[in-house]
C-alpha positions in Angstrom: 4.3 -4.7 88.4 1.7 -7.3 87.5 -0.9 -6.3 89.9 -0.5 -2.4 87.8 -0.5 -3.7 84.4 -4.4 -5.8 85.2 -5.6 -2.4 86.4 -4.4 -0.4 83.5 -6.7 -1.5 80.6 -10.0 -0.5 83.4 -8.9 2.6 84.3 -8.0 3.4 80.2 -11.2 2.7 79.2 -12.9 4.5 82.5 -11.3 7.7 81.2 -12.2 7.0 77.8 -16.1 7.6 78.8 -15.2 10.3 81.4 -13.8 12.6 78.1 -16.6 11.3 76.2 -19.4 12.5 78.9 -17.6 15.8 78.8 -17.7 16.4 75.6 -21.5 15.9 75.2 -22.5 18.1 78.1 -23.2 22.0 77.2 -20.9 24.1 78.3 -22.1 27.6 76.7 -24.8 28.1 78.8 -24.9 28.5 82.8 -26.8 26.1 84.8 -30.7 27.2 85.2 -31.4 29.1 88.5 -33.3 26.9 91.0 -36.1 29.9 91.1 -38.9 28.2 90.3 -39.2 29.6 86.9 -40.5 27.7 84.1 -37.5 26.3 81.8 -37.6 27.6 78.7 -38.8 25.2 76.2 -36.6 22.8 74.3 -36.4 23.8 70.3 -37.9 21.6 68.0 -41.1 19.3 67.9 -42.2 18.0 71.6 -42.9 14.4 71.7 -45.9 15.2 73.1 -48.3 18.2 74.2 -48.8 19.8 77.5 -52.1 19.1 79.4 -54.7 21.0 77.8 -53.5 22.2 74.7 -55.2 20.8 71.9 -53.6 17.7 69.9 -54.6 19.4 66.4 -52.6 21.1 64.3 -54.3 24.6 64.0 -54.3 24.0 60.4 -56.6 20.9 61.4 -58.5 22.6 63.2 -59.4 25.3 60.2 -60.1 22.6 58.7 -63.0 20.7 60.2 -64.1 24.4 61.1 -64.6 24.7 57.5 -66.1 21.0 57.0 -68.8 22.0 59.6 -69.9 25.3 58.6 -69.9 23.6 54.7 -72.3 21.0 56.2 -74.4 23.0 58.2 -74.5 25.3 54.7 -75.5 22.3 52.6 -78.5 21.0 55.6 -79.7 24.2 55.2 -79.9 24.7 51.4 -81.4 21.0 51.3 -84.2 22.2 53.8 -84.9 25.0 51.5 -84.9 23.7 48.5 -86.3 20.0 49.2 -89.3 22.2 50.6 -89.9 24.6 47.6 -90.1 21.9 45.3 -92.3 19.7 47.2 -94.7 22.6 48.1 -95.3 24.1 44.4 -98.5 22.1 43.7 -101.0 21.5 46.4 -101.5 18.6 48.7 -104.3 17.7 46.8 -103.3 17.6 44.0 -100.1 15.6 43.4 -97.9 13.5 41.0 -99.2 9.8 40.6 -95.5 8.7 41.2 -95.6 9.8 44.7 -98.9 8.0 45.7 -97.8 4.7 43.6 -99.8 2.5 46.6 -102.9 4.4 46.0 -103.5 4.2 42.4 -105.6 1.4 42.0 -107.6 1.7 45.1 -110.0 -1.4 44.1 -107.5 -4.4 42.6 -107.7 -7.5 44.9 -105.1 -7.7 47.2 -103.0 -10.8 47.1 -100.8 -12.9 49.0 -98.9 -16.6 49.2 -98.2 -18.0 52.4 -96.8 -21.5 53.6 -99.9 -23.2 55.2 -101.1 -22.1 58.3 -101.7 -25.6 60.3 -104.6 -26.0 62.0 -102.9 -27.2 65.1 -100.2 -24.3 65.0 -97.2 -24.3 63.3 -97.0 -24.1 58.9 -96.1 -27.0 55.9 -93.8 -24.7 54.0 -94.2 -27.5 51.2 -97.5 -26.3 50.8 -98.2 -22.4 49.6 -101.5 -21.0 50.0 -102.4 -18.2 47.5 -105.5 -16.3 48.9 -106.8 -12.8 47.4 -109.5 -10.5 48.4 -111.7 -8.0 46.6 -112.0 -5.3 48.8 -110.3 -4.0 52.7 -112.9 -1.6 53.3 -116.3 -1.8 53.1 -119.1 0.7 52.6 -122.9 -0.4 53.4 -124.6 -2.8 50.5 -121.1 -3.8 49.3 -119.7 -7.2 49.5 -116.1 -8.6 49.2 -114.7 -11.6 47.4 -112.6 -13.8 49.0 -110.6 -16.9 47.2 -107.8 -19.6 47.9 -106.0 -22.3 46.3 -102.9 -24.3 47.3 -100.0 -25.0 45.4 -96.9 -27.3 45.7 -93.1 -26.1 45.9 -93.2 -26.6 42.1 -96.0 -24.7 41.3 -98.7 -27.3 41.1 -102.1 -27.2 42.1 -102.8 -29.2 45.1 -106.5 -30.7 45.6 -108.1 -28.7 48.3 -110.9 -29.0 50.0 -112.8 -26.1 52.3 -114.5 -27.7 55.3 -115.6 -24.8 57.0 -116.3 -20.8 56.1 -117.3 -18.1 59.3 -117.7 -14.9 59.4 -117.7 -12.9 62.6 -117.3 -9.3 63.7 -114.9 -8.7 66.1 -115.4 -7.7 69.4 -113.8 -6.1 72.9 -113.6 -8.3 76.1 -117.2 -8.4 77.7 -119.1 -7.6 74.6 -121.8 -9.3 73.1 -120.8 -11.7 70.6 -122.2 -10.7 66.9 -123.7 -13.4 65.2 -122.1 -15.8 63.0 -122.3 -16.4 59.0 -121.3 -19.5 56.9 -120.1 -18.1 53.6 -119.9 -20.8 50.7 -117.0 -21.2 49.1 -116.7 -23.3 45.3 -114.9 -24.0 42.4 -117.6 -24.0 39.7 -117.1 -21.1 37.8 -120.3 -19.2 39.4 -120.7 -16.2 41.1 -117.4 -15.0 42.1 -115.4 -18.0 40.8 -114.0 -17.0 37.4 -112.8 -19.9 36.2 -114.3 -23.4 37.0 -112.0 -26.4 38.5 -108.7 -24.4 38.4 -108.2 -25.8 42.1 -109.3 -22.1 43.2 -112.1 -21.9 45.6 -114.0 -18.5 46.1 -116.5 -17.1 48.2 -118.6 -13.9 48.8 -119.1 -11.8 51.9 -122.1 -9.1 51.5 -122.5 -8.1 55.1 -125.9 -6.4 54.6 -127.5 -9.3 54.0 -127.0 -10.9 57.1 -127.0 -10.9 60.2 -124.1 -8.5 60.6 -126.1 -6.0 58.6 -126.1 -4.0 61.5 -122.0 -4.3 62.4 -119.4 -1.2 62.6 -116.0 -2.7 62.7 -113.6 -5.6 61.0 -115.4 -8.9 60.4 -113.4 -11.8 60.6 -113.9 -14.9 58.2 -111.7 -17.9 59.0 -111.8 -20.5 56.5 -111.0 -24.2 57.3 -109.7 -26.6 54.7 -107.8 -30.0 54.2 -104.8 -30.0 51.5 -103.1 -33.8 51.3 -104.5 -34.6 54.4 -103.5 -32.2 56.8 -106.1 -29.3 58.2 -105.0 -25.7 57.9 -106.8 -22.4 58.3 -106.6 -18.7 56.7 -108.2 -15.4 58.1 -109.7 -12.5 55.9 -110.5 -9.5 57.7 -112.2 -6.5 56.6 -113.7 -3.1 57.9 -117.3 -2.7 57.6 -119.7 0.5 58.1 -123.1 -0.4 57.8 -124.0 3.8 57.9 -123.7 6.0 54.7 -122.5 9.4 55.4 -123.2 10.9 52.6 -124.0 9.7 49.0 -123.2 10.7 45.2 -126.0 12.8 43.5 -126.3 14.3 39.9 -123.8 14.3 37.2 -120.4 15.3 37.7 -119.0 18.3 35.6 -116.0 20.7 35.2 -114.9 23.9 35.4 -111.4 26.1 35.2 -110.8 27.9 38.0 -107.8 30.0 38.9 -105.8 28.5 35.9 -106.5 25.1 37.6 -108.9 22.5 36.0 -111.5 21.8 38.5 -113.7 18.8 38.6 -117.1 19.0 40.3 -119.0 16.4 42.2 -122.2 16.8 43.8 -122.9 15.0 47.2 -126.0 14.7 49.5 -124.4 14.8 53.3 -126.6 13.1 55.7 -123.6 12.9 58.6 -121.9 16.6 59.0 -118.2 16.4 59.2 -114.7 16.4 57.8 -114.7 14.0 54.5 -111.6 12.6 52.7 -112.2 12.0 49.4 -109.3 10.6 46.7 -109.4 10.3 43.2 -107.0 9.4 40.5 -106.3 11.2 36.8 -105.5 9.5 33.7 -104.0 11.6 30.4 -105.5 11.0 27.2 -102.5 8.2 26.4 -103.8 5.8 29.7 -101.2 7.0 31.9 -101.6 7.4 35.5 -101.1 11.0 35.9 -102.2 12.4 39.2 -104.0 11.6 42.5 -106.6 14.2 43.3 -107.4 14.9 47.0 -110.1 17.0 48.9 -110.0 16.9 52.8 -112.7 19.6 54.5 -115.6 20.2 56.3 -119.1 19.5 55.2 -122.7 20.7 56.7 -125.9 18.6 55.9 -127.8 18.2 52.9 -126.5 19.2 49.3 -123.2 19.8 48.7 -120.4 19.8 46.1 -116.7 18.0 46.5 -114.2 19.5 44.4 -111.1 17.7 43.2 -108.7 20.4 41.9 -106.0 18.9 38.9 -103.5 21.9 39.5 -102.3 24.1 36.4 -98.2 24.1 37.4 -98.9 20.1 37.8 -100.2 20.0 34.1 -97.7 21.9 32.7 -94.6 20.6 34.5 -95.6 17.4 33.2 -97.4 18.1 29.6 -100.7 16.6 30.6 -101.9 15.0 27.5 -105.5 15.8 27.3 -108.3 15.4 27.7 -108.1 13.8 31.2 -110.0 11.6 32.9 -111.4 10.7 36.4 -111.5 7.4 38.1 -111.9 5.6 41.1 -113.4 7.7 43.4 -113.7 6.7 47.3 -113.8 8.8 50.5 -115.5 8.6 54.3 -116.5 10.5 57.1 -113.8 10.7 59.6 -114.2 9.7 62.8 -112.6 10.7 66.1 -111.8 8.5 69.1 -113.7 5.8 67.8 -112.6 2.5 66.0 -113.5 1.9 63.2 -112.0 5.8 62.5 -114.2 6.3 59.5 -117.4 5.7 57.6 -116.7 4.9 54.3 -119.1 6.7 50.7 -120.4 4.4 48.3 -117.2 4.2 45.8 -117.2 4.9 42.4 -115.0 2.4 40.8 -113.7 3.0 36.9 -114.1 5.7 35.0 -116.2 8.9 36.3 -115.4 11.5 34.1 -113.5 12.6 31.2 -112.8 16.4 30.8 -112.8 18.8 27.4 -109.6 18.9 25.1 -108.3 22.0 27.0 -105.6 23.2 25.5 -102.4 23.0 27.7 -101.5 26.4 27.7 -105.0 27.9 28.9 -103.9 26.7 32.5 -101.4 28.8 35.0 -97.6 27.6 35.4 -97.7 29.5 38.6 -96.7 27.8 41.7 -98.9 27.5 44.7 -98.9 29.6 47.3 -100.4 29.5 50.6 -100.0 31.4 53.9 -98.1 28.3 55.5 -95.7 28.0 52.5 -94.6 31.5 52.4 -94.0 31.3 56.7 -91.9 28.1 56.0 -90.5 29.6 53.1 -89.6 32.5 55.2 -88.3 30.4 58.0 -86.3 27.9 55.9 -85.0 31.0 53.6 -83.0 32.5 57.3 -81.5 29.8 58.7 -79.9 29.4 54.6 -79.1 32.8 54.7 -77.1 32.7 58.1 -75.6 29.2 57.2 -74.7 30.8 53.9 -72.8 34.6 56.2 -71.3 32.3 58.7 -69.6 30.3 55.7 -68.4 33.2 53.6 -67.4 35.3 57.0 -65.2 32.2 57.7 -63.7 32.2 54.3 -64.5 34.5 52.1 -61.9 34.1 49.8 -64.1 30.3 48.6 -67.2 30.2 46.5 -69.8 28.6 48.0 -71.2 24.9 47.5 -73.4 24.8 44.6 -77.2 24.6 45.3 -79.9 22.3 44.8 -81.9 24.8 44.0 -80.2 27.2 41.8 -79.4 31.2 43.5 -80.5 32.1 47.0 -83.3 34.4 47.5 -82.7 36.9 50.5 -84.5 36.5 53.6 -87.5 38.0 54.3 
């Protein structure tokens, strides 16, 4: 019949599937029970993780495990080691290359600027090079000041200064200090090296003016015309009219504890804790160490001694004889501005010592009651860093050191 043969290619290919369905299904195993028992799990790798279980293989997770203990291992051995080598010499008594800012206490300090405008604003096409002698100031000491301006090529621009004033600072409500007109020229006197070179200088000596009497920075603004256009630069220094203590007799030296010892006598008029720096040179020129002393002293005669550590000298091969130089320190000063009041300085050179030989001195490290506590300290947590590590995985060496084998804790 027609109406049989356009239903016959539907039903063939609906039975088709039907056998197809069939044969995929799985007919081995009987239908879960509807208990509410968990399924058993599928086999093979889930496309994903149940709620709560972590996304890490645990081979991952022995892994970064590891990484952590390793890092916490290597912090600690840093700590350690970073310590013990920084604390075998004194802190007064260290390496010139660690105190490369304080070596030459007394050069000028130096800058170049675009020109400050008068009105506000700058003229980058105009560089002002200013210097100073001197930051801080002790009583009867004076600073230099100088400045010249210079084009974007380099060139000396003609400058004239129209104005010099110097003034101490001071807080809201206080009396005003007094103000002095400090000269400035370009005539190769006084502080003015070389004449006409377009460099105008000028001298500051506090002690002979009215701000004899001032404790504090003292301002100078200088005003000056370059190609027509008014600009202005500030200097400030930090005066103390009051000596705390001054430099008497002759310096000498001594060896002490396997350390060479130099020796200055002071007479203390102001009791208190004194800072006082000064810097070694070997027998070749070389800066070689910065020397440090930071104690208490009582009134009247006293002696400030600047200790050039033995370990320091060896470690290094000092090449003596050695010599002192550039000796400044002050009288700290709590809650109080300015902090300090500064010692008559000793610029150049102070002393030089004996030809020693090298070997006379001690290679021994120094040792203190705060280094061995930190030492102590420092030396646990490695210890524990190092058993946590190796209880982890003890099968693996352990990270090489920066400091060679471990001591045990003590």
């Amino acid at each position: 019949m027609p109406w049989l043969r356009r239903l016959a290619l539907p039903i063939l290919a609906l039975a088709v599937l039907a056998v197809l369905v069939w044969s995929l299904m799985d007919h081995g195993s009987p239908a879960p029970a509807t208990t509410g028992a968990q399924a058993p799990a599928p086999q093979g790798k889930p496309f994903f993780h149940p709620v709560g279980e972590s996304s890490l293989p645990a081979v991952d997770e022995r892994r970064q495990r590891r990484e952590q203990l390793v890092s916490n291992y290597q912090l600690a051995d840093h700590t350690f080691c970073s310590y013990q080598a920084g604390s075998q010499y004194p802190v007064g008594s260290r390496p010139m290359a660690e105190n490369a800012d304080q070596n030459y206490p007394n050069n000028p300090v130096t800058e170049m600027n675009p020109m400050r405008l008068q009105g506000g604003g700058a003229d980058a096409s105009v560089q002002l090079q200013t210097s100073q002698s001197r930051v801080y100031m002790a009583a009867n000491e004076a600073v230099a000041f100088s400045l010249r301006a210079v084009n974007a090529a380099g060139q000396v621009q003609p400058l004239v200064i129209t104005r010099a004033i110097a003034q101490g600072i001071t807080f809201t409500g206080a009396r005003q200090t007094p103000q002095v007109s400090i000269p400035f020229a370009d005539d190769g006197s006084g502080s003015d090296p070389v004449p006409n070179d377009g460099a105008f200088a000028g001298v500051l000596a506090p002690a002979q003016t009215g701000l004899a009497g001032f404790n504090g920075t003292v301002r100078t603004q200088v005003s000056y015309n370059v190609n027509g256009k008014n600009g202005i630069v500030v200097f400030d220094v930090i005066y103390t009219p009051e000596l705390p203590a001054v430099w008497t007799g002759q310096v000498r030296e001594a060896v002490e504890n396997g350390s060479l010892v130099f020796i200055l006598p002071v007479e203390v008029r102001m009791p208190g804790r004194y800072v006082i720096s000064g810097r070694v040179d070997d027998a070749r020129g070389k800066p070689f160490a910065l020397l440090t002393f930071n104690d208490l002293l009582g009134p009247g005669p006293n002696v400030v001694k600047l200790t050039m550590f033995g370990k320091l000298m060896r470690d290094q091969a000092a090449a003596l004889p050695l010599t002192l130089r550039d000796v400044d320190g002050y009288l700290l000063k709590e809650n109080t501005d300015p902090d300090r009041a500064l010692m008559p300085r000793l610029e150049g050179k102070v002393f030089t010592s004996k030809n020693h030989p090298l070997k006379g001195f001690s290679d021994a490290e120094w040792q203190s009651e705060e280094r061995t506590r930190y030492l102590t300290e420092f030396a646990k947590d490695l210890k524990l860093a190092q058993n946590e590590l190796q209880a982890f995985d003890p099968g693996q060496p352990l990270p090489p050191s920066e400091c060679g084998p471990k001591p045990a804790a003590r």
